[in-house]
NUMAR-199221 format. One line per field, with one value per residue: residue number from 0; residue in one letter; x, y, z of N, C-alpha, C in turn. Coordinates in nm, 2 decimals, m for minus. Layout:
# NUMAR-199221
seq	NUM:...
type	A:...
n_px	X:...
n_py	Y:...
n_pz	Z:...
ca_px	X:...
ca_py	Y:...
ca_pz	Z:...
c_px	X:...
c_py	Y:...
c_pz	Z:...
This chain:
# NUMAR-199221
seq	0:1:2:3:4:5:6:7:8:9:10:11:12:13:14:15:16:17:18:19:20:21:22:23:24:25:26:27:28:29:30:31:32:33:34:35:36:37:38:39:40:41:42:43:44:45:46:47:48:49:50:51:52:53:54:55:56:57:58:59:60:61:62:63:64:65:66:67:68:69:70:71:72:73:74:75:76:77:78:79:80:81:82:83:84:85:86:87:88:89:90:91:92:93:94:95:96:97:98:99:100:101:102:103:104:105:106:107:108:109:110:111:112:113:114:115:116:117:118:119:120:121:122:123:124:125:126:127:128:129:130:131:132:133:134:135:136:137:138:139:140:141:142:143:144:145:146:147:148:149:150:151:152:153:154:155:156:157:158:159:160:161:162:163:164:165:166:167:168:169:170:171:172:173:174:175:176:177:178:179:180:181:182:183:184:185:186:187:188:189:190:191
type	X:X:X:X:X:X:X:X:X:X:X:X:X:X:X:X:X:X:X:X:X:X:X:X:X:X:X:X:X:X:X:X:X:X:X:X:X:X:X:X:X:X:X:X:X:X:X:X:X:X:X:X:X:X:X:X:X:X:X:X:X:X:X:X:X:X:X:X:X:X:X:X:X:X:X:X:X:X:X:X:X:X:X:X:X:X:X:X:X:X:X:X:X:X:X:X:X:X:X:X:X:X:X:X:X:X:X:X:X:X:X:X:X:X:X:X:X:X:X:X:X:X:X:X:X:X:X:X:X:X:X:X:X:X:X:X:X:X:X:X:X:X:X:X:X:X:X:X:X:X:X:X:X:X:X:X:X:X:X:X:X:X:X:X:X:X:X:X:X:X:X:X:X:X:X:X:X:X:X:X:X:X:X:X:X:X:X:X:X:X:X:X
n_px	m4.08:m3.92:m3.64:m3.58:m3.35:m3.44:m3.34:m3.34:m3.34:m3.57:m3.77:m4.04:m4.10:m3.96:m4.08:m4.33:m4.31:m4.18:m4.38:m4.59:m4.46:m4.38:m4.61:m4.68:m4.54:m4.26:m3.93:m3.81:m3.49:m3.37:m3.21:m3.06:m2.92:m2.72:m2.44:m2.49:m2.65:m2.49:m2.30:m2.47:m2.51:m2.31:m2.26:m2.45:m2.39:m2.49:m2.73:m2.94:m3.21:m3.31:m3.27:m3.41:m3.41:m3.36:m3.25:m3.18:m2.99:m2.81:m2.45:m2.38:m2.57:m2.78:m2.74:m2.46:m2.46:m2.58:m2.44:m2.17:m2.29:m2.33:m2.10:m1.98:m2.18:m2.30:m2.54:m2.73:m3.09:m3.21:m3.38:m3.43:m3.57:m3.74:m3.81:m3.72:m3.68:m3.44:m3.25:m3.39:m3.32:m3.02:m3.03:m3.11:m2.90:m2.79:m2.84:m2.74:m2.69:m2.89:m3.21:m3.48:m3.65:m3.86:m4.12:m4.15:m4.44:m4.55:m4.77:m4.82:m4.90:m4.80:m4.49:m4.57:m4.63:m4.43:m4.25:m4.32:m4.26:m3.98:m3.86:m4.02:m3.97:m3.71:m3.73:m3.84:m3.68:m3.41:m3.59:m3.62:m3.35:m3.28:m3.38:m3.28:m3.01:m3.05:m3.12:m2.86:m2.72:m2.84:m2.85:m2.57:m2.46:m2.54:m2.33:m2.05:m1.77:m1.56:m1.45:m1.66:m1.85:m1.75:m1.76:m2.04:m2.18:m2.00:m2.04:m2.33:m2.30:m2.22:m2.43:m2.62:m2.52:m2.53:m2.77:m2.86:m2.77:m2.94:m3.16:m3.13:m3.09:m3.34:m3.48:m3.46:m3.49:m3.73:m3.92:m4.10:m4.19:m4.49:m4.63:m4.82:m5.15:m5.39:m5.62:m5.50:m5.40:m5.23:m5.35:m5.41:m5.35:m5.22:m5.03:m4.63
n_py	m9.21:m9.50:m9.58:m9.72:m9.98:m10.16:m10.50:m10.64:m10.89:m10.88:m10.71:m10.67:m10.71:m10.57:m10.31:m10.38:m10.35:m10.14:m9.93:m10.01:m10.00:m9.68:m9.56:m9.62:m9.44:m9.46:m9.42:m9.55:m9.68:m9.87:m10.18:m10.36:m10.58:m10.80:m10.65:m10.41:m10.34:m10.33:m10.08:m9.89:m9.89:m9.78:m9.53:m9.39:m9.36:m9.48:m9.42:m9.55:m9.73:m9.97:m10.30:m10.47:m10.76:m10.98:m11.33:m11.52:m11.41:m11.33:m11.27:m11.10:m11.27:m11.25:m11.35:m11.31:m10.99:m10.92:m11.00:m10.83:m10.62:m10.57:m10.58:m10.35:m10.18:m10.22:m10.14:m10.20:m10.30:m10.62:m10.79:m11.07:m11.20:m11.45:m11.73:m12.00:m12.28:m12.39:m12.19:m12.04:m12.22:m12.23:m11.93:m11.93:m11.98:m11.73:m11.60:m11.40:m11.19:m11.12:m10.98:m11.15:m11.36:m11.39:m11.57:m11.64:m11.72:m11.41:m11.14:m10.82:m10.69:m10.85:m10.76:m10.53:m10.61:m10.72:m10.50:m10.25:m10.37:m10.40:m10.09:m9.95:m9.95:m9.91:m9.62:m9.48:m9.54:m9.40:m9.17:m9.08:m9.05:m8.92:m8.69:m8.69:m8.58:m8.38:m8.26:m8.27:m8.14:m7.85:m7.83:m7.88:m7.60:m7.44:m7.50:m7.40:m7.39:m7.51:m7.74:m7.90:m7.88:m8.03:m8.27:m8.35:m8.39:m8.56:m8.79:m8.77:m8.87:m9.14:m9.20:m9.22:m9.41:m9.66:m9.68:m9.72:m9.93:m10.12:m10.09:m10.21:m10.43:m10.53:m10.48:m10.75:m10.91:m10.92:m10.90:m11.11:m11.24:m11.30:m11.56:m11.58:m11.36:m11.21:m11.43:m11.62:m11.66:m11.60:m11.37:m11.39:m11.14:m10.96:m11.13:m11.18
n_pz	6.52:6.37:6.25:5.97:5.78:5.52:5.33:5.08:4.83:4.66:4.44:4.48:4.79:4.84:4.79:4.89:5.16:5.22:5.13:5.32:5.61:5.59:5.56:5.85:5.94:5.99:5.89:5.61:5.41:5.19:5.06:4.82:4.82:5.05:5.04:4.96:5.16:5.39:5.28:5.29:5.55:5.62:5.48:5.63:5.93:6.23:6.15:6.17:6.35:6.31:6.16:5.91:5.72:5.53:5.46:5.24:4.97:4.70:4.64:4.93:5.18:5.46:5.73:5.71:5.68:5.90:6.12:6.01:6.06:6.31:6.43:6.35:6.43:6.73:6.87:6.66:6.64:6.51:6.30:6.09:5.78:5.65:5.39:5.37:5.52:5.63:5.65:5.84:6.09:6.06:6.13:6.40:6.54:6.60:6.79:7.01:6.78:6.67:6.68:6.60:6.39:6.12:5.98:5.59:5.42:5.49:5.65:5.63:5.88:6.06:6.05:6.17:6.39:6.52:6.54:6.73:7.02:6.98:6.89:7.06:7.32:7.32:7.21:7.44:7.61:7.53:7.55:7.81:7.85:7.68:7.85:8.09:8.03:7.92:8.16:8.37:8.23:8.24:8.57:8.56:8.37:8.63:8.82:8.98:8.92:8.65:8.65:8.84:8.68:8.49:8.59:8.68:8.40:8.31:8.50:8.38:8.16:8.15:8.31:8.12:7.94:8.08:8.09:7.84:7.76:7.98:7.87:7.55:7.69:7.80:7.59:7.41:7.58:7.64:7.38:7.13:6.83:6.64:6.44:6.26:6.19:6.35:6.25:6.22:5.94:5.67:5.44:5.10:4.98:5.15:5.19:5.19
ca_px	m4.09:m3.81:m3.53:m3.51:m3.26:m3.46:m3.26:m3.46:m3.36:m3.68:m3.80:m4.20:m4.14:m3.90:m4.19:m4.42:m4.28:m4.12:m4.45:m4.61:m4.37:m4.35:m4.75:m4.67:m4.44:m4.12:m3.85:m3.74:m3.41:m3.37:m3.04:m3.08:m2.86:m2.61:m2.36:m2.56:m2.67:m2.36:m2.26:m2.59:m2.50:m2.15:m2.27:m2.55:m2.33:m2.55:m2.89:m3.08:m3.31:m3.32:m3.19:m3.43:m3.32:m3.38:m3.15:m3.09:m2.95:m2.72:m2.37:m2.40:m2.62:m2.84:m2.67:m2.32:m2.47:m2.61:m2.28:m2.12:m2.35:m2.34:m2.00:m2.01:m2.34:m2.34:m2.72:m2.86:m3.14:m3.15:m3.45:m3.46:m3.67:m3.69:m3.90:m3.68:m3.68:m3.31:m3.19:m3.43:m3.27:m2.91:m3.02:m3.09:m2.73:m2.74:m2.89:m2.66:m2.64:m3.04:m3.35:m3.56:m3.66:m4.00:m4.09:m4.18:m4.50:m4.62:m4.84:m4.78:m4.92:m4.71:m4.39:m4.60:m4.68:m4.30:m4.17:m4.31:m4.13:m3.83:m3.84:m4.10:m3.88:m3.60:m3.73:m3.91:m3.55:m3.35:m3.65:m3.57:m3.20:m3.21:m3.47:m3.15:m2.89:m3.10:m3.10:m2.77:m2.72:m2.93:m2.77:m2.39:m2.46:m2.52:m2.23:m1.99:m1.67:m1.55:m1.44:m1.79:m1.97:m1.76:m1.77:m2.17:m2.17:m1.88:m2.13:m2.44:m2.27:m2.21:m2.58:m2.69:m2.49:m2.55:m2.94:m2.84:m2.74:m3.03:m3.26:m3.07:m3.10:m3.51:m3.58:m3.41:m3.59:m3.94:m3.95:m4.18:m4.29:m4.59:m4.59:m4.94:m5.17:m5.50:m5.70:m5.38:m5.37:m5.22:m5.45:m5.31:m5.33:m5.13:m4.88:m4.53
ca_py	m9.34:m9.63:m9.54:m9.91:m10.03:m10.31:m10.56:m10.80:m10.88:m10.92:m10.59:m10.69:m10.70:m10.47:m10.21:m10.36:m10.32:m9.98:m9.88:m10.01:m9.92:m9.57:m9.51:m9.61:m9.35:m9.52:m9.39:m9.66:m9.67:m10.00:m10.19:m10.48:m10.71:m10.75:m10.57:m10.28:m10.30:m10.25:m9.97:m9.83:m9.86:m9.74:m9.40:m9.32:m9.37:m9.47:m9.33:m9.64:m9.82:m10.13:m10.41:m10.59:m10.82:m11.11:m11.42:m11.57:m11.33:m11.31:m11.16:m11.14:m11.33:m11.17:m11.36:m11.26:m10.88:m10.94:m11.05:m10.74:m10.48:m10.57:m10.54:m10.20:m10.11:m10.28:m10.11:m10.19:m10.41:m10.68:m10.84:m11.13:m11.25:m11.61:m11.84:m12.12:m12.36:m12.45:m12.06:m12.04:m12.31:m12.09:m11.83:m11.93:m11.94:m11.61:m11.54:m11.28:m11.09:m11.08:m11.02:m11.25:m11.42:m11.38:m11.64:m11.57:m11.57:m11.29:m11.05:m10.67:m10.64:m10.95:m10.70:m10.43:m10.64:m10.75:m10.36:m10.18:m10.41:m10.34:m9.98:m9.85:m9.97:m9.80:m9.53:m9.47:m9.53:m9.26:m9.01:m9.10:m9.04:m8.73:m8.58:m8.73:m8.56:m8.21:m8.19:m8.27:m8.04:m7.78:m7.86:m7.82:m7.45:m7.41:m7.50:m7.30:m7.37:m7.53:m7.91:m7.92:m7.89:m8.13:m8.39:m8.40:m8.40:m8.70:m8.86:m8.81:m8.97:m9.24:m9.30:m9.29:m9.53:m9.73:m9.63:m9.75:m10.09:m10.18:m10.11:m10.33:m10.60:m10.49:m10.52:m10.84:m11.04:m10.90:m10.92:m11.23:m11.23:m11.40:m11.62:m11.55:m11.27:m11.26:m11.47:m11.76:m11.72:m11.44:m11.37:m11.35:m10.97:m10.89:m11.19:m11.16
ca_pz	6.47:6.40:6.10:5.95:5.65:5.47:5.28:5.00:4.70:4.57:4.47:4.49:4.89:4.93:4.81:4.95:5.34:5.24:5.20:5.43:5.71:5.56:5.59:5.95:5.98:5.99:5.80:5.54:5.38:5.11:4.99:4.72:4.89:5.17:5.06:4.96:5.29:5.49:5.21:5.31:5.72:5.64:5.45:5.74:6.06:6.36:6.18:6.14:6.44:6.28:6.03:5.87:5.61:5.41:5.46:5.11:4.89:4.60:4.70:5.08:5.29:5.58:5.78:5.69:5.68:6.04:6.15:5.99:6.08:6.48:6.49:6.37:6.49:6.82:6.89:6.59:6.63:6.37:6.25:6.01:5.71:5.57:5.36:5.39:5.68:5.66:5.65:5.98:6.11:6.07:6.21:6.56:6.59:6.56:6.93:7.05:6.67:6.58:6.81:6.57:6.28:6.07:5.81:5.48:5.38:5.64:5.61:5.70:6.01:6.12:6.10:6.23:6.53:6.56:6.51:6.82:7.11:6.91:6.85:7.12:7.43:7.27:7.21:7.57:7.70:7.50:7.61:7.95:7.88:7.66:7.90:8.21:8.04:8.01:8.34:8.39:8.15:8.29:8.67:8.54:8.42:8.72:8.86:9.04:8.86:8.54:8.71:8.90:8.54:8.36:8.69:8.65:8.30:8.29:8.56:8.32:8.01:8.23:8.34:8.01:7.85:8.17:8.07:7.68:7.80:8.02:7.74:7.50:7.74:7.81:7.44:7.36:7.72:7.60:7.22:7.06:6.71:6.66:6.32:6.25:6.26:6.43:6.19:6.21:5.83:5.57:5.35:4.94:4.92:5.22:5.23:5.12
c_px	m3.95:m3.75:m3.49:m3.45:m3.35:m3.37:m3.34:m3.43:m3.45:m3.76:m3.95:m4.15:m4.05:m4.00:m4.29:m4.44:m4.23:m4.25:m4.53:m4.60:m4.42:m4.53:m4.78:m4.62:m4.30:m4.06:m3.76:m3.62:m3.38:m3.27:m3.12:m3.03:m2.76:m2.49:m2.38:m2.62:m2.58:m2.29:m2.34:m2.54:m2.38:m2.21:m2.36:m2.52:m2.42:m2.66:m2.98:m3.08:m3.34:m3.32:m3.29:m3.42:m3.39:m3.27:m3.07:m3.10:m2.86:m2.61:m2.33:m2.49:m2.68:m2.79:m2.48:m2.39:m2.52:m2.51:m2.18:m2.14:m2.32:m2.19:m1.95:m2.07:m2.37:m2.49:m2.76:m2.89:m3.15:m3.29:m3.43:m3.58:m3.64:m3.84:m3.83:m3.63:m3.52:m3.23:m3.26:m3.32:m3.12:m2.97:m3.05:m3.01:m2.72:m2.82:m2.87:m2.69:m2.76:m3.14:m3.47:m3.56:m3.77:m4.00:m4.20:m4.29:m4.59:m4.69:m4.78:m4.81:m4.84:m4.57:m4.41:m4.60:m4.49:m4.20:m4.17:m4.21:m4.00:m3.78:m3.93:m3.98:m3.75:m3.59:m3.77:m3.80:m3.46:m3.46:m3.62:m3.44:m3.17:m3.31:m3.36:m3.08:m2.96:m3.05:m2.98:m2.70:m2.72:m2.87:m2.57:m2.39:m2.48:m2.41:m2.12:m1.86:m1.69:m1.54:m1.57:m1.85:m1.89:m1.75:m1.90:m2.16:m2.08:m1.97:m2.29:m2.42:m2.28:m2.30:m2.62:m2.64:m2.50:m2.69:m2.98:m2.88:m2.84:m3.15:m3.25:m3.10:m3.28:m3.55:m3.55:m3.44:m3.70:m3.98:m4.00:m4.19:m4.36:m4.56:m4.73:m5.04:m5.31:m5.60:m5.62:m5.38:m5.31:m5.27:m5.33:m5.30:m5.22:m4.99:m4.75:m4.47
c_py	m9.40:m9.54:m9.70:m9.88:m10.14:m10.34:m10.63:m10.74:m10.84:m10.74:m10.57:m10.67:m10.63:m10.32:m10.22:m10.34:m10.19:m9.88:m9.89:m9.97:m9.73:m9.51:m9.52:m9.52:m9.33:m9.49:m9.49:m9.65:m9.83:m10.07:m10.35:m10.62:m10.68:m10.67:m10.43:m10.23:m10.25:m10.11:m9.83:m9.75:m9.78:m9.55:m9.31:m9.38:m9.36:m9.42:m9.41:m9.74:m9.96:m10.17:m10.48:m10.62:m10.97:m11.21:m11.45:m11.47:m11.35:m11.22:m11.16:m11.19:m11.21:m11.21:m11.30:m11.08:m10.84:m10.93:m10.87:m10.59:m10.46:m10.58:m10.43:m10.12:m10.21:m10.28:m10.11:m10.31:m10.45:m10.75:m10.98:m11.23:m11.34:m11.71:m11.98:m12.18:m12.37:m12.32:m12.06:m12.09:m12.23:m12.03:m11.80:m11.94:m11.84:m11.52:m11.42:m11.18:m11.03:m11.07:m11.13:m11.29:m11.47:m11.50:m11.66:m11.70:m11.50:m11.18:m10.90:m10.63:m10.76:m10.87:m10.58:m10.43:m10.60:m10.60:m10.33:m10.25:m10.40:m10.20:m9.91:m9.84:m9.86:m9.66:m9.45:m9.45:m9.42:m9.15:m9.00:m9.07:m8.93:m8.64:m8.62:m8.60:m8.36:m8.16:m8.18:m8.15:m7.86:m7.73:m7.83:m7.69:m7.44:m7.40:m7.44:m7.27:m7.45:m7.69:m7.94:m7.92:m8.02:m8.23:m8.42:m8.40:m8.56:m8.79:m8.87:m8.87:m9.09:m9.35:m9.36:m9.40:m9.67:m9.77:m9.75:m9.90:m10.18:m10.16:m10.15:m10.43:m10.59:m10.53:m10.68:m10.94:m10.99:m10.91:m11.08:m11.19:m11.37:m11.45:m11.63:m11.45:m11.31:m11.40:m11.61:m11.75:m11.58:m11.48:m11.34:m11.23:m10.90:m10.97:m11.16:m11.28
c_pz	6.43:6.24:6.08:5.83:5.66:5.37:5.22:4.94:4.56:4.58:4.50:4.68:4.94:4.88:4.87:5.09:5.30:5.27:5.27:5.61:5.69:5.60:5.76:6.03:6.00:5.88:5.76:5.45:5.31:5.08:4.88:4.77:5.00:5.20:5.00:5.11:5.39:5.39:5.26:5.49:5.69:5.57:5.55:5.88:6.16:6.32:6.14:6.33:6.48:6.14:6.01:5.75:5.56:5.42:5.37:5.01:4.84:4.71:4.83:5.14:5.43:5.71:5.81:5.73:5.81:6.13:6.14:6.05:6.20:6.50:6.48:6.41:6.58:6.92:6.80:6.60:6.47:6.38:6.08:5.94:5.64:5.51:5.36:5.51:5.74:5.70:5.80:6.11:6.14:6.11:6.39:6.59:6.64:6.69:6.99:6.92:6.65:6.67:6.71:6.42:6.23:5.96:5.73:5.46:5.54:5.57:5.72:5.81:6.09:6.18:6.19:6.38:6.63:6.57:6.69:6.99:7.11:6.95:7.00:7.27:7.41:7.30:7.35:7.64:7.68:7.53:7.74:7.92:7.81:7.80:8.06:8.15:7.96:8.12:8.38:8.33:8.23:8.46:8.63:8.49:8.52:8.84:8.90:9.00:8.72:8.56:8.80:8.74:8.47:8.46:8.67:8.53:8.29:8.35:8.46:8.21:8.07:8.26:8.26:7.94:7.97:8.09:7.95:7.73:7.83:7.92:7.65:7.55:7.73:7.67:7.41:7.45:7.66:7.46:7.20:6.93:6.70:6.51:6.26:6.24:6.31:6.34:6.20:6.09:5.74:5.47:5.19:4.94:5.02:5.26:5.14:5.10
């Protein structure tokens, strides 16, 4: 399952998607605001899946922390959360930085829906690229000298980050989030 960083101030919906998520299986990781959140990305180098965040916050901004994260974590997807129209509104700028933008109030299966296009693609593509660079792997012991193993090898990093790329682009043409869930309405118990 997905390694996300959520970001919300608000500590009612940052428990309530930690556990949620977390009953999903997804290993959740919390920050208070934005700059608890890049302190967060910065102490766990490259071991989160996905950003999602909250726009208006004290301190840093989900936008500013969006901004931040993708220039140091240029594969992490970014998700954004908003109850206000105008913050929405900013963040379609933000085309290139975010794959989307949920708005507040939503119910839990709304992120649930919006998770797997994110995360499943992903993950489907790194099995295909660690289960590549096995073999490559696997194929260069075999190898007859020492410049024959690191030539396939140098060629299988290659693929995969080739591999990387097109599954970056794959997630970010096929991702939707719906604004609704099946019923068109979030009910009081599960909206945030």
């Amino acid at each position: 399952m997905a390694r996300i960083l959520l970001v919300d101030d608000e500590e009612p919906v940052r428990g309530f998607l930690k556990r949620g998520l977390e009953l999903d299986g997804h290993t959740v990781a919390t920050a208070i605001d934005g700059g608890d959140g890049l302190d967060r990305l910065a102490e766990r180098d490259d071991c989160f899946d996905l950003l999602l965040t909250d726009i208006r916050m004290p301190m840093m901004d989900g936008i500013a922390l969006a901004h931040a994260a993708k220039r140091e974590h240029p594969n992490l997807v970014i998700l954004l959360m908003t109850g206000f129209a105008d913050q929405r509104e900013r963040a379609e700028d933000l085309s290139q930085v975010i794959r989307d933008v949920v708005t507040k109030p939503f119910t839990l299966q709304q992120i649930r829906r919006a998770l797997p296009p994110l995360i499943g693609l992903l993950k489907g593509q790194f099995g295909m690229i660690a289960d590549q660079i096995a073999a490559l792997n696997l194929i260069a012991s075999r190898g007859s000298n020492e410049q024959t193993r690191l030539r396939v090898l140098r060629e299988g990093v290659g693929s995969a980050r080739i591999a990387i790329d097109i599954a970056m682009v794959r997630v970010k043409e096929n991702h939707t989030v719906d604004e609704a869930d099946e019923s068109g309405e979030a009910t009081k118990s599960e909206a945030v």
